[in-house]
Every structure is written in C-alpha cells, then in structure tokens.
ZAMARGU-4260 file (C-alpha; in steps of 0.2 Angstrom, whole numbers, plus 5000, padded with zeros to 4 digits):
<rodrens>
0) 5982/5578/5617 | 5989/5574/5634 | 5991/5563/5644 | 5991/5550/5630 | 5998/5535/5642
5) 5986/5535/5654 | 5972/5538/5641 | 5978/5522/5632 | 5980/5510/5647 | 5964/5518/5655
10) 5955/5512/5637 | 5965/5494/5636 | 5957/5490/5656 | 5940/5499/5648 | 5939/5487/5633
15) 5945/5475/5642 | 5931/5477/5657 | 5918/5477/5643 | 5920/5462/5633 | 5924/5451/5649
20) 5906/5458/5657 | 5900/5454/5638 | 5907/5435/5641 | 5899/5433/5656 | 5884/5440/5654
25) 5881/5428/5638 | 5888/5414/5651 | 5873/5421/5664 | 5862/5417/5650 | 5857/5437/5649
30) 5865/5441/5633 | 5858/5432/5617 | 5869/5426/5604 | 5862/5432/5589 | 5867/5422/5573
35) 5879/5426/5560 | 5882/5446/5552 | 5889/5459/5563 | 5882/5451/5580 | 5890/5433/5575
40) 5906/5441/5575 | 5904/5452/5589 | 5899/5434/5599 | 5915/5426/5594 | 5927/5437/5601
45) 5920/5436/5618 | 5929/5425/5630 | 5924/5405/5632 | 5914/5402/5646 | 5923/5398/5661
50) 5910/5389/5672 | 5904/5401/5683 | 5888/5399/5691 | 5872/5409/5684 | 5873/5422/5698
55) 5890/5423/5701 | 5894/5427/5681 | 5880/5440/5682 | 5888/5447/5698 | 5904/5449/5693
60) 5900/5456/5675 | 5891/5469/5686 | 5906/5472/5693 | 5914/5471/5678 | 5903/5483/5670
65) 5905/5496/5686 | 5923/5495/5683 | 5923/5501/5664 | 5908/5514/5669 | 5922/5522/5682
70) 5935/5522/5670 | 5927/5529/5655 | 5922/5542/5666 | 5941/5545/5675 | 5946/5547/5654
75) 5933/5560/5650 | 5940/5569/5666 | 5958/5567/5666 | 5954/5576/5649 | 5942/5590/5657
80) 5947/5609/5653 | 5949/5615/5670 | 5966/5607/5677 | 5964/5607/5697 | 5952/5590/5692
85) 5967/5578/5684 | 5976/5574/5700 | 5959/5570/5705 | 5956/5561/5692 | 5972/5553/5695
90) 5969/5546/5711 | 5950/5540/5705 | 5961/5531/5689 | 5974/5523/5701 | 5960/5517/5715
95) 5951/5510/5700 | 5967/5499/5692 | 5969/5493/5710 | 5949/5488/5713 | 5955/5477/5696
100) 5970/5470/5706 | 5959/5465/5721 | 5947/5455/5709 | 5960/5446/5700 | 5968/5441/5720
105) 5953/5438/5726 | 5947/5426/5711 | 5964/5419/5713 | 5964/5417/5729 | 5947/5409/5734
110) 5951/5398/5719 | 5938/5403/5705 | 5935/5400/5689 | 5937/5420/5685 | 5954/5421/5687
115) 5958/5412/5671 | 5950/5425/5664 | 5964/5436/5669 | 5975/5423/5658 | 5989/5414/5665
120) 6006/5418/5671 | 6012/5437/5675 | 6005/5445/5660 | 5991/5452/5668 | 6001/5460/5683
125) 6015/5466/5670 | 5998/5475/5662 | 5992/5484/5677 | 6013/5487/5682 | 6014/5497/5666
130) 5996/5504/5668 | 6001/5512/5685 | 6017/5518/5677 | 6008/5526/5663 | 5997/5536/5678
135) 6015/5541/5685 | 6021/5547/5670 | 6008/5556/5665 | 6007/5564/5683 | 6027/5569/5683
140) 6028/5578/5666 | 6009/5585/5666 | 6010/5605/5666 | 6010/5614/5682 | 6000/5632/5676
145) 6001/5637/5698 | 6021/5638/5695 | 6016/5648/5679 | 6004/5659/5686 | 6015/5664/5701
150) 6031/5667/5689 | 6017/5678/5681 | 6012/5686/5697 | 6031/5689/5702 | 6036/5697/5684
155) 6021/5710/5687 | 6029/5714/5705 | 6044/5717/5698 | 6038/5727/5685 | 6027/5736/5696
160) 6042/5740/5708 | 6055/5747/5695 | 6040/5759/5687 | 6041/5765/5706 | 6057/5766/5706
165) 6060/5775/5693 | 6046/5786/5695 | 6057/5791/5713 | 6072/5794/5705 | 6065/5806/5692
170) 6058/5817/5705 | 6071/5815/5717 | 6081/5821/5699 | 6068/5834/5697 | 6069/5843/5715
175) 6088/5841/5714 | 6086/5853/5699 | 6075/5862/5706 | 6085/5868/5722 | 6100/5869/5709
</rodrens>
C-alpha cells in the first residue's frame, strides 16, 4: 500500500475528529449515554466535558464531524486507482490539516474552552508538524508513471528509427549489389 504516512496521519486526525465530535455532542446533550456493555465503554473514552455552551458544543462537533467526513473521503482518494487524483488529493488533505490549525488558533485565541481539547503545550502542533510532513513525504517519493510513459514513448522512437535505418542501409546494400 502506498502512501502509508499520510494514510496513517490522515486516520490519527480522522479518529481524532470523531471522538471529540462524539464528546461534544454528549456535552450538547445530543448523544445519550447509554449504561454499561459496549456503549458504557465506548462513553468513557470520550473526552470530559469542557464547558461549552449547548449550541456552541453542537456547532463545533459539526465542524468537527465535517472535518473527519473530508478526511475519510481525501483517504479513499489518495488510494483511488487512477493517479492524476492524488496530488489532488494532496492539496484537499493539506487544506484539510490546516482548516484543523485554524480552529485550534482560533479557539486559542478567542479564549475558548475548546482549545483544551487540543491538550496543552506543543503536542498538538508537533502532531500536525509531522502530519504535513508525512503529506510531503509521501508526495516526494510517490511514482511518477508520465516520466515512465515518455521513457516508453522514447524507447519506441528509438526503435522505430533504427528499424528505419536499417531497412535503408539494406537497400542502399541491395542497389549497391545490384549495379555491381
């Protein structure tokens, strides 16, 4: 599989996206916690409440959700078969992990309670750091099939021109004879 970096930070943003929409839609009141089993477990690995406001959680789990929707999509077509779409892709992923940065600032900024949801100290910025890098990676050593098809292309001319070539030189070799 390629393009394994990017598919892996893509899916750490993706899980992430989901279970902090998950927390605040439960902190909305618009996701019942259901008791104990699969459910009870499921609820206790959803972040703590950070004191949002009813609409504003519900807003920004939209936003949230919107986010995760984008980059599952961006996965399935970094990983499409035609390759002309994965520096599209590419662009979609990286415009994506930035929308991510601007909450994070502008939470931080306007002095919300979501940015702790980002946690504390750099850790979150040295996450999307390595994210973009994986993008980069990814993008520097992904194959190139144009260079491939017009080494192909230029093989077949070459070909083509010493079939030629020699088809001349036999019958300039068979008039030669000929006369001789």
């Amino acid at each position: 599989m390629q393009r394994m970096p990017s598919t892996l930070a893509l899916s750490a943003w993706a899980g992430f996206g989901a279970v902090s929409a998950a927390g605040l839609l439960r902190e909305a009141g618009l996701l019942a916690e259901g008791s104990g089993g699969a459910a009870g477990t499921i609820f206790a690995a959803l972040p703590l409440p950070l004191g949002l406001a009813t609409p504003d959680a519900a807003a920004f789990a939209a936003i949230l959700a919107a986010l995760v929707v984008g980059l599952g999509a961006t996965i399935a077509w970094l990983h499409a078969e035609s390759g002309g779409q994965a520096g599209s892709a590419e662009t979609v992923a990286a415009s994506l992990l930035t929308a991510i940065f601007g909450l994070y600032v502008a939470a931080s900024v306007s002095g919300s309670p979501l940015a702790s949801l980002f946690g504390d100290g750099p850790g979150f910025l040295f996450a999307l750091a390595l994210s973009f890098g994986a993008l980069l990676f990814d993008h520097l050593v992904a194959p190139d099939d144009t260079g491939d098809r017009e080494f192909e292309a230029a093989m077949r001319a070459i070909e083509a021109a010493r079939r030629d070539a020699l088809a001349r030189r036999e019958q300039r070799h068979s008039s030669e004879s000929d006369k001789g």
